[in-house]
C-alpha positions in Angstrom: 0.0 0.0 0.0 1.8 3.5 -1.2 1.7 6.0 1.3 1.7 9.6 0.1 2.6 12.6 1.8 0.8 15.3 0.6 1.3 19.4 1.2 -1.1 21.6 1.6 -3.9 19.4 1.9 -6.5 22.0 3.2 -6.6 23.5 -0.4 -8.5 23.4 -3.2 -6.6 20.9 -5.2 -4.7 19.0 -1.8 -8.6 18.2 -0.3 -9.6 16.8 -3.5 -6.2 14.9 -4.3 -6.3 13.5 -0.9 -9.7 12.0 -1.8 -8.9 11.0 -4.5 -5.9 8.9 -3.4 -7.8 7.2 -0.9 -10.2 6.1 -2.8 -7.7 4.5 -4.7 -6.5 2.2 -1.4 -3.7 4.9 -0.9 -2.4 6.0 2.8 -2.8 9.5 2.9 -0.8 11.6 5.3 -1.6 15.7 5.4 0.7 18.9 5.8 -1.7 20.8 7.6 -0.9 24.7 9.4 -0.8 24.0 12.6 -4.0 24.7 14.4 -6.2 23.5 11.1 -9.6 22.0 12.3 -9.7 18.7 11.7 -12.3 17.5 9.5 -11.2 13.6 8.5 -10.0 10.8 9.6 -6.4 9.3 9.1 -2.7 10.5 9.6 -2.1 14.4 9.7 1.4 16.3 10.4 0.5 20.0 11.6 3.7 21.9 10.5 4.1 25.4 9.1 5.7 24.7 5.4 7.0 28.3 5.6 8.6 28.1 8.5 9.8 24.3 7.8 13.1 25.6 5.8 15.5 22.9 7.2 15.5 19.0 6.0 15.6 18.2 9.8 12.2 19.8 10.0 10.6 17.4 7.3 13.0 14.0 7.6 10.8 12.8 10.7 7.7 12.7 8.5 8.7 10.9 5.2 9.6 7.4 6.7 7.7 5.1 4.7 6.5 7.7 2.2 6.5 6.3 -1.5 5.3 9.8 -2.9 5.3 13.6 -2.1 2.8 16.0 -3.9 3.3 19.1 -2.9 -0.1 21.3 -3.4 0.6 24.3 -1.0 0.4 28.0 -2.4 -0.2 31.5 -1.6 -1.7 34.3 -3.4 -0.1 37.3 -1.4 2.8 38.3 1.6 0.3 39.0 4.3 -0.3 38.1 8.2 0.6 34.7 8.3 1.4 34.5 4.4 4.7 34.4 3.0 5.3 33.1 -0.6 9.4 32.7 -0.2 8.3 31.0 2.6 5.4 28.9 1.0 7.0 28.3 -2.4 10.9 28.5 -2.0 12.1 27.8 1.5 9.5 25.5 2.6 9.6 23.6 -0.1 13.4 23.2 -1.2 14.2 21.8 2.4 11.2 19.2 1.5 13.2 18.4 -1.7 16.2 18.2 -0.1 14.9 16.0 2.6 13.3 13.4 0.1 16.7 13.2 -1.6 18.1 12.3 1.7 15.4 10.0 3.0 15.3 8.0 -0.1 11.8 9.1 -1.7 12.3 9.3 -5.1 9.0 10.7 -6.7 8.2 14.1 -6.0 5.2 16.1 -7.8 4.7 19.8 -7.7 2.2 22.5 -8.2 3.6 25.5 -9.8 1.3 28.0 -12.1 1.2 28.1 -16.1 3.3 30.8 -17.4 5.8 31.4 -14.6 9.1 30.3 -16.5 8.0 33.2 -18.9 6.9 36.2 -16.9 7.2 36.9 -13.3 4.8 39.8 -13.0 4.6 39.5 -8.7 6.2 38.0 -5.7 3.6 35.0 -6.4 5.1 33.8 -9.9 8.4 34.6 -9.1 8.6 32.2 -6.0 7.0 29.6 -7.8 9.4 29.5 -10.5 12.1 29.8 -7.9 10.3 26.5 -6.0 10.4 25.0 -9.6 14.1 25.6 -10.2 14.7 24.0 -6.6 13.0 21.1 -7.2 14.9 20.2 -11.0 18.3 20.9 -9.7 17.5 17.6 -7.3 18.2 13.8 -8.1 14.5 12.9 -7.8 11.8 11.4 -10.0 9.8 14.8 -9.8 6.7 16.4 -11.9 6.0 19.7 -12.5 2.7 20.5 -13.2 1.7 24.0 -14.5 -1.9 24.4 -14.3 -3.9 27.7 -15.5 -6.9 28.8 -13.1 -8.0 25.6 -11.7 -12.4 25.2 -11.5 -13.7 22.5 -9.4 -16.8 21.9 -7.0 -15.1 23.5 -4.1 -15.4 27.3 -3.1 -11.9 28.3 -3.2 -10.5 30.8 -4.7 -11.2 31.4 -8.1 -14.0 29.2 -8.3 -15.5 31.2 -5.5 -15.2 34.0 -7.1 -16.5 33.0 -10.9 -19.3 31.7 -8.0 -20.2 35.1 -6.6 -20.0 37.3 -9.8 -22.5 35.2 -11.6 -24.9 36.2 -9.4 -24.6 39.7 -10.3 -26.6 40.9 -12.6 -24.4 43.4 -13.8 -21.2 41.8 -14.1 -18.3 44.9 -13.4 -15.6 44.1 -16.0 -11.8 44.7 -14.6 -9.5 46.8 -17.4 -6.4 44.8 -18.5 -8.2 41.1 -17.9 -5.9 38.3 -20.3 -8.0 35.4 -21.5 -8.0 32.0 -19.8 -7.7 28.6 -20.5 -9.4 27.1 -17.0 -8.9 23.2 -16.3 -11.3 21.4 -14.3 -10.5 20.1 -10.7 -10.8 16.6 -11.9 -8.5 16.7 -14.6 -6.3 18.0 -11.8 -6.7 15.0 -9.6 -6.8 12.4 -12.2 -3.4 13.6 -13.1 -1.9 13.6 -9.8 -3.1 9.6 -9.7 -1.6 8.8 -11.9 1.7 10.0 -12.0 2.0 9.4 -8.6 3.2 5.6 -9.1 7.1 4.7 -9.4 6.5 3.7 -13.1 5.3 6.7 -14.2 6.9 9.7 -16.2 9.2 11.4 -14.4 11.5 14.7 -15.0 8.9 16.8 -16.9 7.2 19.7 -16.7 3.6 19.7 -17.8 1.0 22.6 -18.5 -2.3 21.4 -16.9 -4.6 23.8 -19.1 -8.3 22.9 -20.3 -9.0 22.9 -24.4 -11.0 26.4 -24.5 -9.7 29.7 -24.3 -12.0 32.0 -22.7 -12.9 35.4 -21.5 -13.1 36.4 -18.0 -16.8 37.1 -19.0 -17.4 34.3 -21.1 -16.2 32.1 -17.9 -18.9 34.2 -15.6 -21.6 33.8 -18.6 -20.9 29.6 -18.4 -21.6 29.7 -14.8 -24.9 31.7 -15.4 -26.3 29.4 -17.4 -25.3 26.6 -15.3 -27.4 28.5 -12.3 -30.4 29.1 -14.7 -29.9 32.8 -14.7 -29.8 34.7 -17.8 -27.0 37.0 -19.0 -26.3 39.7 -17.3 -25.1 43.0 -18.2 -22.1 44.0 -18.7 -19.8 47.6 -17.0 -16.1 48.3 -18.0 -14.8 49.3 -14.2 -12.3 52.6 -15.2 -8.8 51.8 -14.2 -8.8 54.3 -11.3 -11.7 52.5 -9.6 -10.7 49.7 -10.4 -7.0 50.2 -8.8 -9.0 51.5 -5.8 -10.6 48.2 -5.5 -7.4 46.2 -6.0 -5.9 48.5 -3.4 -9.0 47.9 -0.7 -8.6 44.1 -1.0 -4.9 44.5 -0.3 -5.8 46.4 3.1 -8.6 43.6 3.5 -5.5 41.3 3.1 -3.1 43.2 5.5 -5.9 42.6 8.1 -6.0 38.9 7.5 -8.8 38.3 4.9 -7.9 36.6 2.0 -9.9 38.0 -1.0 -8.6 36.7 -4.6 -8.6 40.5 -6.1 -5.5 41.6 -4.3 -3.1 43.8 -6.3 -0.9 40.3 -7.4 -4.2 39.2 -8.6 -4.5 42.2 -11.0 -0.5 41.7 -12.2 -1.3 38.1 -12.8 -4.2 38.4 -14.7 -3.1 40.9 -17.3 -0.8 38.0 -18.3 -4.0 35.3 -18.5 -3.1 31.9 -18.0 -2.5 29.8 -21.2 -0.7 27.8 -22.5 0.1 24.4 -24.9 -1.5 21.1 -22.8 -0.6 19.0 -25.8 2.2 17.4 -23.5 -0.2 16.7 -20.3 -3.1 15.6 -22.3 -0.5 12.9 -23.7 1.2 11.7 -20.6 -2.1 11.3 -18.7 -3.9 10.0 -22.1 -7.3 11.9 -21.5 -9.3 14.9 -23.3 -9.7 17.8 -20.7 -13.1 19.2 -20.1 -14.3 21.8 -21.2 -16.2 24.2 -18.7 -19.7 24.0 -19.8 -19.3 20.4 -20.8 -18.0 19.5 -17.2 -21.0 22.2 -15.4 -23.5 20.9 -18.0 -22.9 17.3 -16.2 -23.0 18.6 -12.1 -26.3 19.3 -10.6 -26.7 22.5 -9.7 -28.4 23.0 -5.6 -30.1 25.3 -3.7 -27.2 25.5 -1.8 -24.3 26.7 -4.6 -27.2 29.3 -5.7 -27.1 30.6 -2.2 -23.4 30.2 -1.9 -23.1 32.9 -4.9 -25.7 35.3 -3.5 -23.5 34.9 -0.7 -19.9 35.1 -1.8 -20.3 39.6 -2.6 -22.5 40.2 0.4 -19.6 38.8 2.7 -17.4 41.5 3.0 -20.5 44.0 2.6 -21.5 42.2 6.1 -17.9 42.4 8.1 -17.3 46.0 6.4 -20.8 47.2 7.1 -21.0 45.9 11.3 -17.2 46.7 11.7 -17.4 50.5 10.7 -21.6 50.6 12.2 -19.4 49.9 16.2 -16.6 52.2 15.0 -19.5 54.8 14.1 -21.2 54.4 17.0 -18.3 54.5 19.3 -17.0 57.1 18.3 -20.0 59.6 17.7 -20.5 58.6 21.6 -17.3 60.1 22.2 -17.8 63.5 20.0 -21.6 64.7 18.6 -23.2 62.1 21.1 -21.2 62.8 24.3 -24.3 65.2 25.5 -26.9 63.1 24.8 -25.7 60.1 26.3 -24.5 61.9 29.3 -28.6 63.2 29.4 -29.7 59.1 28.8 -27.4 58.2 31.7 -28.9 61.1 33.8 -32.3 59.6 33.6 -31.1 56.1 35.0 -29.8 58.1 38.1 -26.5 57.2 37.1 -25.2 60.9 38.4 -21.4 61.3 38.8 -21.2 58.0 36.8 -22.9 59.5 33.8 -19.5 60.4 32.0 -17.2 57.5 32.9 -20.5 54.6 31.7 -20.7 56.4 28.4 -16.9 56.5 27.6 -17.0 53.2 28.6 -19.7 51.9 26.0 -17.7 54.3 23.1 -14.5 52.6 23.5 -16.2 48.7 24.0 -17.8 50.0 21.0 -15.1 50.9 19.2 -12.9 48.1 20.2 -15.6 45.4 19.5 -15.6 47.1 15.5 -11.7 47.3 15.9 -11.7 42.8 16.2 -14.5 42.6 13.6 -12.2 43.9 11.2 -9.6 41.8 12.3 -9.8 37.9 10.7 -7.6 36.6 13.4 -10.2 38.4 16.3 -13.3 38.6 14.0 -15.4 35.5 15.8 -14.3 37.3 18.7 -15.6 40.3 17.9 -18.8 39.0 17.0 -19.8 37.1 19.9 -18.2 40.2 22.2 -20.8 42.3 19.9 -24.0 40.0 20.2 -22.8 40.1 24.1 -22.9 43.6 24.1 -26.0 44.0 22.6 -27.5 42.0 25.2 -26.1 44.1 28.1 -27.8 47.0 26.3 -31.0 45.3 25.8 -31.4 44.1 29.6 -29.9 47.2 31.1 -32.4 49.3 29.0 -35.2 47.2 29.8 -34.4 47.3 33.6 -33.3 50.9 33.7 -35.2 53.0 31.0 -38.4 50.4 29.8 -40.0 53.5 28.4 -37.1 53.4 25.6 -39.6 50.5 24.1 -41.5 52.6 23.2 -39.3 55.4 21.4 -40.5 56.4 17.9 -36.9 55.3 16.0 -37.4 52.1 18.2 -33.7 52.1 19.7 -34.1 48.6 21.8 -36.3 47.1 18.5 -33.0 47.3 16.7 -31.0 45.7 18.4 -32.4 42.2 17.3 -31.8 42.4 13.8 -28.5 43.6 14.6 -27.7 40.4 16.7 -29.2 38.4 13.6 -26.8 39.9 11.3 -24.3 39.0 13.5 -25.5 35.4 13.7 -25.4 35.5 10.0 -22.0 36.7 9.9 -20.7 33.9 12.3 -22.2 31.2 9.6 -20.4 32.8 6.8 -17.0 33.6 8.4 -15.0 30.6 7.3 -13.4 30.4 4.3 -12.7 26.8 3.6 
């Protein structure tokens, strides 16, 4: 029975490989990030790959292992991101420790184009993990592949996800045409070149057989949801910088949205490429997108997964600046006011101190929302809050129940939205 280590196995492509492995009577063992919730069953190794730069850190975990596939990636540097780390360091002291232990076969996921162009950070450190792995005595695979679709909600195919449910479609300037390969043809390459007596030393772009349009790719999806075309609006390239530079502060705060600024270097470049050489060594015809959609069922729950996938940040934006707001008109245009609502509950002396204190728990509760690493925090800390002020009111002021703008009314739909936000805030 082969056992197979593989990296990044959280991931679009590493989840479905690892599936796919097993099902083939394979022993699987995962490179997750440390902290990862667990979510199957079998062997697991929680280590950071960025942060794994020496052979020492790897050699523990390859005894046995017939096969390393290597399916980790980042889009962007960022809190806990760091594509030297991710594509070059990590990995060449995982090449280097394979050589060492004995395991020949090595496959790796770079990105189509890279040995041409290096546009960002990302493509440069892949082709740098590429030129790593070659200049090693090992059976190794590199496999190039252009914007990969599949059934899972990562990253691109997220995104395709959310703007087909627009239905006015906001075109980026500068958008290169793609040549999108479908998960499966991903996996079903992967199983089969992970066996000894397989092809070895090449370098293969995984790309599907139609070249298409970012809106052509968004006009498949529509008609795979039943929705008919939508409109189309050219986004001006100042706006559409301004977006690009909004994600990247969205990612400096530890959200992960694919329209960072290395997306929009990457994609002026597009992502094809000759597949001539793949389609031969794995002997099948790739998919083409609306062949491979026409054939999956489409659910209730993908259609709300693409209403979804825009509103997200609307929903974390939106409550994260609405504490902020509220906080900090407390402290300025509000101060009086409150002071006078405090005044009524016979606070007295404590009047000022109570309403500094629910500014700054306001503004700090907005503060973690914004936050990924303290944003579930934030959320409960907020629905908590929103309690306190319910009860105290009640017990305090009841009259405030019957206020014309309804100040205690609100605060359950607020505590719903934050419900909401709490079942949306996982990525993967």
């Amino acid at each position: 029975m082969m056992r197979v280590l593989v990296v990044g196995a959280t991931g679009l492509i590493g989840s479905a490989v690892c599936a796919r492995l097993l099902e083939r009577g394979m022993t699987v063992v995962r490179v997750v990030r440390p902290g990862t919730s667990r979510s199957w069953t079998g062997e697991a190794v929680e280590l950071d790959l960025a942060r794994a730069v020496w052979p020492a850190d790897w050699l523990p975990h390859l005894s046995d292992i017939a096969a390393v596939v290597n399916c980790a990636g980042t889009l962007q540097d960022g809190p806990g991101e760091d594509t030297t780390g991710v594509h070059v360091r990590g990995p060449s002291a995982l090449f280097e420790a394979c050589e060492k232990a004995g395991v020949r076969r090595v496959i790796h996921f770079s990105a189509m184009g890279v040995e041409k162009q290096q546009p960002s950070p990302f493509s440069r450190t892949k082709f740098e993990g590429d030129q790593a792995l070659m200049a090693r005595d090992l059976d190794w695979i590199i496999l190039r592949p252009s914007v990969v679709l599949g059934p899972g909600a990562f990253g691109a195919s997220a995104l395709f996800r959310g703007l087909a449910a627009l239905p006015v479609l906001p075109l980026m300037p500068d958008t290169g045409r793609l040549q999108v390969v479908r998960l499966e043809d991903v996996v079903r390459t992967v199983e089969m070149l992970v066996h000894p007596s397989a092809p070895k030393r090449l370098v293969l772009e995984v790309a599907g057989p139609e070249t298409l349009s970012f809106e052509e790719i968004v006009g498949a999806y529509r008609r795979w949801f039943g929705w008919p075309p939508a409109r189309t609006l050219s986004i001006p390239a100042p706006l559409a910088h301004l977006l690009y530079k909004l994600s990247d502060l969205a990612g400096a705060l530890g959200w992960r949205p694919p329209t960072r600024s290395t997306a929009q270097k990457e994609i002026t470049r597009g992502a094809t490429g000759d597949n001539r050489a793949w389609a031969e060594a794995i002997q099948v015809e790739p998919t083409a997108l609306s062949a491979a959609l026409a054939h999956t069922p489409v659910s209730v729950q993908e259609r709300w997964f693409a209403k979804l996938y825009l509103l997200k940040p609307v929903v974390f934006v939106v409550l994260s600046l609405f504490w902020i707001s509220t906080g900090t008109i407390s402290l300025t245009a509000g101060y009086q006011i409150g002071i006078d609502l405090m005044e009524r509950t016979g606070a007295g002396v404590l009047a000022g101190p109570s309403v500094i204190a629910g500014a700054v728990a306001d503004i700090v509760i907005g503060l973690a929302i914004a936050v990924r690493r303290t944003s579930r925090t934030g959320l409960y800390a907020a629905i908590g809050l929103s309690l306190f002020y319910a009860v105290a009111g009640t017990i305090l002021l009841p009259e405030l129940w019957n206020e014309p703008l309804g100040p205690l009314m609100k605060i359950w739909p607020i505590i719903v939205l934050h419900l909401a936000a709490l079942a949306i805030i996982k990525e993967r």
